[in-house]
C-alpha positions as CSV (number, residue, x, y, z in Angstrom):
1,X,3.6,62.9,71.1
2,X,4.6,66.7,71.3
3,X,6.0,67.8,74.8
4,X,4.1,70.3,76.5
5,X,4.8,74.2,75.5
6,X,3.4,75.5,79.2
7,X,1.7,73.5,82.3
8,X,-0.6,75.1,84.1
9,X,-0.1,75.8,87.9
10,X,-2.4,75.2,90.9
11,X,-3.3,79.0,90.8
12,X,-4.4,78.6,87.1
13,X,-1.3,80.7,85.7
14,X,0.3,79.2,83.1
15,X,4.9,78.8,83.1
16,X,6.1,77.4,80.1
17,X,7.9,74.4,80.1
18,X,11.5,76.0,78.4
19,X,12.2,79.4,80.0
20,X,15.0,81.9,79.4
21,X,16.1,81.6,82.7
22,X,17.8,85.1,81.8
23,X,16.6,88.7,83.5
24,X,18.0,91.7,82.3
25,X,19.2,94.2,84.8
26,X,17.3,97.2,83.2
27,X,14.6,95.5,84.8
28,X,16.4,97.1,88.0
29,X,17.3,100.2,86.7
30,X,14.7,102.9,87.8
31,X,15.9,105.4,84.5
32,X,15.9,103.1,82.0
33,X,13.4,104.3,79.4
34,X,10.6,102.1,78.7
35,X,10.5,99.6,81.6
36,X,7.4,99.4,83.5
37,X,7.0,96.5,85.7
38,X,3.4,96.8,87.3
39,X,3.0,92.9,88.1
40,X,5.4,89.9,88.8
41,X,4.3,86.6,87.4
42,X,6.1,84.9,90.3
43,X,7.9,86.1,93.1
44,X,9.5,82.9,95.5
45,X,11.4,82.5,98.0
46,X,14.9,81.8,97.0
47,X,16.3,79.3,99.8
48,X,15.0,78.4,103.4
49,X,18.1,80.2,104.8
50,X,17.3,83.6,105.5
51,X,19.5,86.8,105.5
52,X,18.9,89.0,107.9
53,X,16.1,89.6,111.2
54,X,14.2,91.9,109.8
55,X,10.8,91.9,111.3
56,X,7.5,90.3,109.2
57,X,6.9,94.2,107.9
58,X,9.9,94.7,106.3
59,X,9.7,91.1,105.0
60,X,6.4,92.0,103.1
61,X,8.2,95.6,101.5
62,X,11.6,93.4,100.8
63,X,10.0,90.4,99.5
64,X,12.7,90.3,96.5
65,X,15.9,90.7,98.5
66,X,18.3,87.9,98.1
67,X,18.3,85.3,101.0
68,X,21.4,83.5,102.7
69,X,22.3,82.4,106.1
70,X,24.8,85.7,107.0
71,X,23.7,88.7,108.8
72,X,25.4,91.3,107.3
73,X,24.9,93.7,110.1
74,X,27.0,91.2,112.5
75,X,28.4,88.9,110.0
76,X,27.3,85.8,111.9
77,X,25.3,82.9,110.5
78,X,21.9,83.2,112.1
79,X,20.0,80.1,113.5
80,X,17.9,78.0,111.2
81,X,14.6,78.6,114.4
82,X,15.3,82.7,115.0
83,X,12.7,84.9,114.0
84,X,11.4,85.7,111.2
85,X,11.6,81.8,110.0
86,X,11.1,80.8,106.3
87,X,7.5,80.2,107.3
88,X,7.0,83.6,108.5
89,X,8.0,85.0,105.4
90,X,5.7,83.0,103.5
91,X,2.7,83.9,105.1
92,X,4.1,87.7,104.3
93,X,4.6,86.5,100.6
94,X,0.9,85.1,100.7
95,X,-0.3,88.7,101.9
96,X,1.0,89.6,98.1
97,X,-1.7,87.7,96.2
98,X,-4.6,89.5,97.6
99,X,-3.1,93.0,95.6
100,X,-3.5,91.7,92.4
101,X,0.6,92.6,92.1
102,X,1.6,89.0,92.1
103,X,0.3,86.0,90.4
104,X,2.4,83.3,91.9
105,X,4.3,82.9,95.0
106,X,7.1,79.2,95.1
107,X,9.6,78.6,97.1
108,X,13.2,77.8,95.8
109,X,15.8,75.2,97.0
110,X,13.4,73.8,99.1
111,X,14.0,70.1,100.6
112,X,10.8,67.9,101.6
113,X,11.7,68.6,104.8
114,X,11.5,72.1,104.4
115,X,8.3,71.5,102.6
116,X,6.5,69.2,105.0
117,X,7.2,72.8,107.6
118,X,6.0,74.7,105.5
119,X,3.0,73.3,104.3
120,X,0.8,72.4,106.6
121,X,1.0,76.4,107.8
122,X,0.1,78.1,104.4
123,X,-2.9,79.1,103.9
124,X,-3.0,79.6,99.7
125,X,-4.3,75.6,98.3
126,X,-0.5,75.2,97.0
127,X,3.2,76.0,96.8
128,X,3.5,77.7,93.4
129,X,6.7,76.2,90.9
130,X,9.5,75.0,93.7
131,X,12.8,76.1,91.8
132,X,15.6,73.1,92.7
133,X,18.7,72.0,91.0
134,X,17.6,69.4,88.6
135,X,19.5,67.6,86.1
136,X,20.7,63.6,85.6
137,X,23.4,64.1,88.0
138,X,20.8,65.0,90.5
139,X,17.6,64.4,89.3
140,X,16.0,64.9,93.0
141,X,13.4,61.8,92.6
142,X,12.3,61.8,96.2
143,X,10.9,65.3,95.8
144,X,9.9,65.4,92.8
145,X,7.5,62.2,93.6
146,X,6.9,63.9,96.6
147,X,5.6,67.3,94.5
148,X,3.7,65.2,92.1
149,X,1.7,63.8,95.3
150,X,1.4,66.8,96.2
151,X,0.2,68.9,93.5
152,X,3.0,70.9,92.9
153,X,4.9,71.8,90.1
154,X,8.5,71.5,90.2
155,X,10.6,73.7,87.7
156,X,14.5,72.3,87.3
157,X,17.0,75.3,87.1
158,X,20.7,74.7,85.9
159,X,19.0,71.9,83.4
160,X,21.9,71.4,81.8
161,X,24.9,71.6,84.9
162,X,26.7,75.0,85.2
163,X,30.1,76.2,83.3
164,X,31.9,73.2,81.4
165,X,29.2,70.8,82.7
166,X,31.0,67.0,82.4
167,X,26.9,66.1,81.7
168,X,27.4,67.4,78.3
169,X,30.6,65.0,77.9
170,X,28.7,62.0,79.0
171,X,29.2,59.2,76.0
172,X,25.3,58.6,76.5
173,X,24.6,62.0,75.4
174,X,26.8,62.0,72.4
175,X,25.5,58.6,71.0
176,X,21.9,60.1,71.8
177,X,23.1,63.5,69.7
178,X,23.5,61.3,67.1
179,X,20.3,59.0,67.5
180,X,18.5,62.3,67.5
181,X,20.2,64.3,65.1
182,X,19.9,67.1,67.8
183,X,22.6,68.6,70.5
184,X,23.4,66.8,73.9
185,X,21.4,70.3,75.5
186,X,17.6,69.8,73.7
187,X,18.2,66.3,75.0
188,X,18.7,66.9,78.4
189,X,15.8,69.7,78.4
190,X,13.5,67.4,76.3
191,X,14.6,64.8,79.2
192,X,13.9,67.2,81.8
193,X,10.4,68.3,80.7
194,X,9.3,64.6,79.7
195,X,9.9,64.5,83.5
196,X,7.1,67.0,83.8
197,X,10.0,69.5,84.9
198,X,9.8,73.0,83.7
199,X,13.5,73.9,82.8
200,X,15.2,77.0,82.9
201,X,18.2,77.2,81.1
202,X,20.5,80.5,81.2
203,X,22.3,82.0,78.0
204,X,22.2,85.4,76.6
205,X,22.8,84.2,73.2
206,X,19.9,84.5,70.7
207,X,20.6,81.6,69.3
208,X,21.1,79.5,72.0
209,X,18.1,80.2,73.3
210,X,16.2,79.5,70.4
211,X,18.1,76.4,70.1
212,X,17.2,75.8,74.0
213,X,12.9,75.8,72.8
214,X,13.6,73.0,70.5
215,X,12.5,69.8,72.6
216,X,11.1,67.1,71.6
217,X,9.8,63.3,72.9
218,X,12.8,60.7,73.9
219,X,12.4,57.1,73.5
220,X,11.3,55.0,76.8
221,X,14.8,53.6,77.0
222,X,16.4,56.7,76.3
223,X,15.1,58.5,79.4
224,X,15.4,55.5,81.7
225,X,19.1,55.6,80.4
226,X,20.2,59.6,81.4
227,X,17.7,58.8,84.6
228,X,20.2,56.4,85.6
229,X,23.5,58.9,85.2
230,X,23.5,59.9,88.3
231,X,24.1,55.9,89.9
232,X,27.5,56.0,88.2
233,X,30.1,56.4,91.1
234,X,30.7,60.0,91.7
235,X,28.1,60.9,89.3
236,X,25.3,62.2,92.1
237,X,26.1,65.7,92.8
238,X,25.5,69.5,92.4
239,X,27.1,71.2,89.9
240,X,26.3,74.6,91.0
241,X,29.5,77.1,92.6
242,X,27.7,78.9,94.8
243,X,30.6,81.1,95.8
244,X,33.6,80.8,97.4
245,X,32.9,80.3,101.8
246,X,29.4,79.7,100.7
247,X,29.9,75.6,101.4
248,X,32.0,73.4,103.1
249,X,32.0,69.8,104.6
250,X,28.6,69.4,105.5
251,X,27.1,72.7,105.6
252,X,25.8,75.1,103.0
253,X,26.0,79.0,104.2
254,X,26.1,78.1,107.8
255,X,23.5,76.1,107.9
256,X,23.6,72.2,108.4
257,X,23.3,70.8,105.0
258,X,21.2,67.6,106.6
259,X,19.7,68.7,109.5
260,X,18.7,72.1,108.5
261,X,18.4,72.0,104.9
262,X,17.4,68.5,104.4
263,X,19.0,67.9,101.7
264,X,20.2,63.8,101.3
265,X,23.5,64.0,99.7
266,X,26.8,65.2,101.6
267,X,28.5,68.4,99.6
268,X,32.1,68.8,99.4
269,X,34.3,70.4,97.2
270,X,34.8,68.9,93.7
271,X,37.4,68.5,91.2
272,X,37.7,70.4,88.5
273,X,34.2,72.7,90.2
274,X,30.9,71.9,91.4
275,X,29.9,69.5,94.4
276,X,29.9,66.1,95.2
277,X,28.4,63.7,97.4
């Protein structure tokens, strides 16, 4: 059975299920000739950790502004409780649908505990296409059950690890390449959207990304197989570099990486990059 090309969200907007996961930057550049952005399919909230205290107004008017845990007026890591909270800034982002500007609001980096905040104040029927981490080495099960329950579609960025991913070096995935007659990446975004995962996978090359759209339907086994990468000892992990000061022992830009973030896995520093439990 052919994988799905798109899903359709909660909202009735369609995603597709392989994106670029690229954005050019004349899409920021006010003088570059033919851009005209009028609409934004989605605009989300990048991570519960907020940047700043600006007040629910200038939330609404700086809806796509980066988010971390650092003021940059003070330079100190503000509270996961001061004002305005990730939930205030939703119900700002939620003000955006009634203009006919945005199609989609979604959170991003979002734990369940994040989500079970946040939900029960929003007043739109669903989160829109959660952006997470997602790929065998942490293949976030908990939520995405939790999503499915829930109605909500997840969409799994770094698919494929980040850099020199060791995913790509796995022994499973080369035997597979070989089953398949297809690279070790189409089988780890087939794997992901058989998952009912949309994947976003970053390259500027043209032919990597075409490469990226061909997916195709695993074998039972197969899946259960990468689904179970991530038991192997030291295997269960981020592979995203978020920046050096970003993370240490048990926090992730300032903010507690349990507590506040609710996220189930420990990070620390890595060998040879990334994070691991």
């Amino acid at each position: 059975m052919p994988l799905p090309s798109q899903y359709t969200l909660s909202t009735g907007a369609t995603l597709a299920s392989v994106g670029l996961g690229r954005v050019s930057s004349l899409l920021f550049d006010p003088n570059a000739p033919g851009i005209f952005l009028t609409t934004l399919d989605l605009c989300w909230m990048g991570t519960p950790v907020k940047a700043g205290a600006s007040g629910n107004e200038e939330t609404y008017e700086m809806v796509r502004t980066a988010l971390g845990a650092t003021d940059p007026s003070t330079g100190e890591t503000i509270p996961f409780d001061q004002s305005p909270t990730f939930v205030q800034t939703w119900l700002e982002m939620e003000k955006l649908l009634s203009t006919g500007k945005v199609k989609c609001i979604g959170v991003s980096n979002f734990s369940i505990k994040n989500l079970e905040i946040l939900l029960p104040q929003a007043t739109v029927p669903h989160i829109s296409n959660p952006q997470v981490e997602g790929h065998p080495y942490l293949p976030n099960d908990a939520l995405a059950a939790y999503c499915k329950e829930k109605g909500i579609h997840l969409t799994a960025y770094c698919p494929l690890g980040q850099g020199r991913s060791p995913i790509l070096l796995e022994p499973l995935l080369a035997a597979l390449s070989r089953k398949y007659a297809k690279p070790a990446g189409s089988i780890l975004l087939s794997w992901g959207v058989q998952r009912g995962w949309s994947v976003v996978p970053k390259s500027s090359n043209p032919g990597r990304m075409a490469q990226n759209l061909d997916i195709f339907e695993l074998e039972e086994a197969d899946m259960d197989a990468i689904s179970a990468l991530h038991r192997q000892p030291g295997n269960y992990r981020s592979l995203c570099d978020y920046g050096p000061g970003s993370q240490k022992d048990g926090y992730c830009s300032g903010w507690r990486i349990k507590e506040d973030l609710g996220w189930d896995y420990p990070i620390t520093k890595a060998e040879g990059g990334g994070w691991t439990a």
